[in-house]
C-alpha atoms as one frame of an Amber mdcrd trajectory, in Angstrom:
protein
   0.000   0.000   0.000   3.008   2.413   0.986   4.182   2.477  -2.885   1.431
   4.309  -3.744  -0.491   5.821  -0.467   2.753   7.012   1.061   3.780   5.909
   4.725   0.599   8.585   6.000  -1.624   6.928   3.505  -2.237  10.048   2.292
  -0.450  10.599  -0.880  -3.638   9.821  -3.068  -5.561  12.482  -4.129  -8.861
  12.360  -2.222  -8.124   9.316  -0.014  -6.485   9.261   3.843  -6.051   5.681
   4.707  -4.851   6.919   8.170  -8.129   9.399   8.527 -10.401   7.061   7.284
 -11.404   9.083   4.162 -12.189   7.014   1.081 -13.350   7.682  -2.652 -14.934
   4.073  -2.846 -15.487   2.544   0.139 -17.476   3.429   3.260 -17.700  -0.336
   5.128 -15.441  -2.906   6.102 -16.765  -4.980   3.321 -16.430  -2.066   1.357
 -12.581  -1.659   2.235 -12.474  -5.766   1.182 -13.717  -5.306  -1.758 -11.502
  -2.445  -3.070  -8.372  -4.478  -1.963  -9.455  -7.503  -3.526 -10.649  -5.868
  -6.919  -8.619  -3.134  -7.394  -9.544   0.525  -8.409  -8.547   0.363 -12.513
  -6.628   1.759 -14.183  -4.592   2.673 -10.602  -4.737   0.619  -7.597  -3.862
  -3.277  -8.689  -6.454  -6.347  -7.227  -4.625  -8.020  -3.978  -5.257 -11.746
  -3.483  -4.903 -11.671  -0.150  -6.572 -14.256   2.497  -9.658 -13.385   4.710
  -7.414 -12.933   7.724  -5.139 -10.613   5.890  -7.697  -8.738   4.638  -9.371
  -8.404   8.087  -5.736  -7.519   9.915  -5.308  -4.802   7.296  -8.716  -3.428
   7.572  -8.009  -3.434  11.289  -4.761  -1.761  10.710  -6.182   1.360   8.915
  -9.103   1.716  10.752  -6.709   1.757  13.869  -4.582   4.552  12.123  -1.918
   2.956  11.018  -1.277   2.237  15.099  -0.886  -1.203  15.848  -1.534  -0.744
  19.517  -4.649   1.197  18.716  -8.373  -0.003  18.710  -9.744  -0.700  14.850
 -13.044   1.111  14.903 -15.814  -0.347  13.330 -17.776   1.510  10.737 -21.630
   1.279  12.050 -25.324   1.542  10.055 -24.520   3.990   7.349 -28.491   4.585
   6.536 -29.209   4.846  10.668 -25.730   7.361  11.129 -27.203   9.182   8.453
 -30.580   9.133  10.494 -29.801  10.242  13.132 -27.646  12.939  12.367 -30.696
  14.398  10.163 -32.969  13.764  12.748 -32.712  13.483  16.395 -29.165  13.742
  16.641 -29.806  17.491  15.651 -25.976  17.168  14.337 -26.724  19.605  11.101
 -27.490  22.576  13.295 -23.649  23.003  14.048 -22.227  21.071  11.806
């Protein structure tokens, strides 16, 4: 990944691995899929096992901090729910 993302992860226009900021992918199985397929004409497919996949998901979603905790993207349609709604979130933000 560091070939092309840069040690940050950041080195691709529009995508942070390390701040969790993606053009294609919002879930973990989202993340899988990219890594498995590819992005033509770009980012190659990786044939990677289930486990690898999952540690490397965990790794990113940790920050690149292998001590840290991998967080877990949630319900995108409830997030987006709430947020509208009785989270109240769009009044500041």
């Amino acid at each position: 990944c560091q070939l092309c993302h840069g040690a940050g992860g950041d080195t691709v226009a529009g995508v942070n691995l390390r701040l969790g900021r993606f053009r294609r992918a919002v879930t973990d199985d989202d993340l899988a899929k990219v890594i498995a397929q590819g992005v033509p004409p770009a980012m190659p497919s990786f044939k990677l096992s289930a486990d690898d996949t999952r540690g490397l998901i965990a790794f990113i979603r940790a920050g690149f901090d292998p001590s840290g905790t991998a967080v877990k993207v949630g319900n995108v349609d409830r997030g987006r729910a709430l947020f509208s709604g009785k989270g109240g979130c769009a009044t500041c933000h």
